[in-house]
N, C-alpha and C positions, 0 to 999 in steps of 0.2 A: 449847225449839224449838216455841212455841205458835203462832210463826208458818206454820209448815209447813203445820198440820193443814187451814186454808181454802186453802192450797194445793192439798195431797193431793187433799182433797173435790173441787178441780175439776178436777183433772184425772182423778179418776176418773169423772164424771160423762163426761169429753170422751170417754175411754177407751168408757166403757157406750153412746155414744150412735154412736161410730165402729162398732163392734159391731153394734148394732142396722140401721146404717146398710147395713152390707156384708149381712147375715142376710135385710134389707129385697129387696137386689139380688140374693141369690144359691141365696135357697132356695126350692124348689119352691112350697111354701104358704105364700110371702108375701101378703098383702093386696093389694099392690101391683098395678096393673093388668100386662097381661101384655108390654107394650111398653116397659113399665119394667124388667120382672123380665130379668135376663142368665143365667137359669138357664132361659127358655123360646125356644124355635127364632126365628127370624127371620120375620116375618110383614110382606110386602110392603104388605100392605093397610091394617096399622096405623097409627094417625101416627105420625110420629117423633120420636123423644125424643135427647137424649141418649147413650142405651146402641146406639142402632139401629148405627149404624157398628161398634161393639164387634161386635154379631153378626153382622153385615155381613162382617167379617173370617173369622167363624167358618164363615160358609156360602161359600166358595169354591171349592171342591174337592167331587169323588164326588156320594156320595148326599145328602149336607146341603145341597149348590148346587141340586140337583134338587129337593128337597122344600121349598127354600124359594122355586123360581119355583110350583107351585104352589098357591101361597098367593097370588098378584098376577092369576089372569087370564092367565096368557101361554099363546102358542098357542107350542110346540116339539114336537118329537120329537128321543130321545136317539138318539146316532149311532156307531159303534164311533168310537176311537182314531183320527187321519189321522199315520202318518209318513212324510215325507217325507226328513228327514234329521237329526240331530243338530238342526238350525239351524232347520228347518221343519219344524212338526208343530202338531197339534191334540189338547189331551189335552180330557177331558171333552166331547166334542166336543158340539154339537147343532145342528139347524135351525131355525131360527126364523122367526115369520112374524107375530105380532103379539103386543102388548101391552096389555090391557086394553083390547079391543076395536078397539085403534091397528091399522093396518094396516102393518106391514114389505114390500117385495121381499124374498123367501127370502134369506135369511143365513145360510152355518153358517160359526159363531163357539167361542168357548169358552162354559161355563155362568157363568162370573164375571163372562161383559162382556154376555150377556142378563138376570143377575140385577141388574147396575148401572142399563142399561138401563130396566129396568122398576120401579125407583126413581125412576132420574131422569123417567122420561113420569107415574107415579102422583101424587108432590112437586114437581115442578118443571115439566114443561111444560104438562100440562094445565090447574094452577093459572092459570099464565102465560097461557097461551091463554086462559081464561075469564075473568080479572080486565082483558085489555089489549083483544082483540076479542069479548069477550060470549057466545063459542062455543067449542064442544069441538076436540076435534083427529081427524083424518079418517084420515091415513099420515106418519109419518116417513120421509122420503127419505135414504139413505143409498148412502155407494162403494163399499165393501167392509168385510171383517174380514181374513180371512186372506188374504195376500199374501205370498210368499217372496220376499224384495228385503231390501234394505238401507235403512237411514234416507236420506231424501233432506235434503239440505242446500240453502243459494242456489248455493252455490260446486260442486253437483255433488253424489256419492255422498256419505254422512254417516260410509263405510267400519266402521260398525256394522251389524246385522243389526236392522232394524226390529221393535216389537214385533209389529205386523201379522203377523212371520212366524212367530208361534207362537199367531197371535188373540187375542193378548191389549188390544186395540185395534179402533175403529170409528170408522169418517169418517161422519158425519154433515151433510148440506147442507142440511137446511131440513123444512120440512113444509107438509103440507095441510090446512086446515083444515077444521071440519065443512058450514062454508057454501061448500066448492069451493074460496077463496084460497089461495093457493102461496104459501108465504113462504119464500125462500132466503136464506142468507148472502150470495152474488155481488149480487142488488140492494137485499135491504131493510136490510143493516147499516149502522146511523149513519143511517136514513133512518126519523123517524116514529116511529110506531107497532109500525111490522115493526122495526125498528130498536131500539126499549125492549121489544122480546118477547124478540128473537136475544139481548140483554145478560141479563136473565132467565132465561133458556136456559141460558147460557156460566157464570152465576153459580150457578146451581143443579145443574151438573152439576159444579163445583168440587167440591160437597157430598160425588157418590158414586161420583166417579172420582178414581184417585190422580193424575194428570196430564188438563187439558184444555186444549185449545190453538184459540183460533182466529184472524181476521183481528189482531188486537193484538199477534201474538205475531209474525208474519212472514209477507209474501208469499205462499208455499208455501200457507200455510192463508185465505186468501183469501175462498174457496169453500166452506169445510168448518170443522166441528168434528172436533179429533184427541181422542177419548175412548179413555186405557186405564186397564186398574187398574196399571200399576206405576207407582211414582213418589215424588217427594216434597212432594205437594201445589202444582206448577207448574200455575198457573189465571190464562193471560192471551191 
């Protein structure tokens, strides 16, 4: 069975280097920078790798959703519990009001969809913004988070309870930019410039939202980006 033995050998080497591999990601004092490592908190500021979403998932909830907005810059204050009912409620609640320097109108949302949030403006728009018009970003303009209703449909009520009614969800229409321009979905999408920003936008909040929806996906969203975290990766 002489054959085996340069088998064995390689698959022990795969075995030592799978090892290494996982020890590389998972232990305190890897070498590894810390945006790499899934054994250190989530750090908005970081770039993003790979693992980012893995922690992404971990910081949702309590205190790990709050200790990891900040780390990004975000302007919040935490807010008791909102219940409304079984159906409508706000757990983690908080207020929100800017994003790494981004300006919000006051929001209270959940912490999961201002730590998404403040992904999406750090990685995706402001990138966007400075690569397509040469300038920063001023305020994101947004509808709301929490809304108790039901999903809206074309044909009427959607006869589900929307995720809005637990905030777990944000309508977002456009932004300002730092040189004063307004850039909305209702006139710049498929239009230009504002048009190859808004697509930029929609593609990079695929990234850090579990569902995003905007004018492609139906009527209804026309106007607005539907950004929540539940979902199963629907981005159109």
């Amino acid at each position: 069975m002489r054959w085996l033995r340069p088998f064995s050998a390689l698959l022990g080497t795969i075995v030592i280097a799978a090892l290494a591999a996982v020890a590389a990601l998972l232990l305190p004092g890897t070498p590894l920078p810390d945006e790499w490592n899934l054994a250190r908190p989530l750090d908005i500021s970081a770039p993003p790798t790979p693992v980012t979403r893995l922690k992404l998932r971990r910081a949702q909830e309590g205190a790990a959703c709050l200790a990891a907005l900040r780390t990004g810059n975000v302007s919040f204050t935490p807010m008791p519990d909102l219940l409304v009912s079984d159906q409508c409620h706000i757990t983690d609640r908080i207020r929100l009001t800017g994003l790494d320097g981004v300006v919000l109108d006051p929001v209270e949302t959940r912490c999961a969809i201002a730590l998404r949030l403040a992904l999406w403006e750090r990685h995706g728009l402001a990138p966007a913004a400075q690569d397509i018009f040469g300038t920063g970003l001023a305020r994101i303009h947004h509808l709301s988070s929490y809304n108790c209703r039901q999903i809206r449909a074309p044909g009427g009520s959607g006869g589900r309870m929307s995720t809005h009614a637990t905030a777990d969800a944000i309508d977002v229409t456009g932004v300002t930019l730092a040189d004063g321009r307004r850039v909305t979905l209702s006139g710049g999408w498929g239009n230009g410039q504002e048009g190859a920003f808004l697509e930029a936008a929609r593609d990079a909040a695929c990234t850090w939202f579990a569902t995003a929806l905007g004018p492609d996906y139906n009527a209804l969203h026309a106007d607005h980006f539907h950004l929540q975290t539940r979902g199963w990766g629907l981005c159109r």
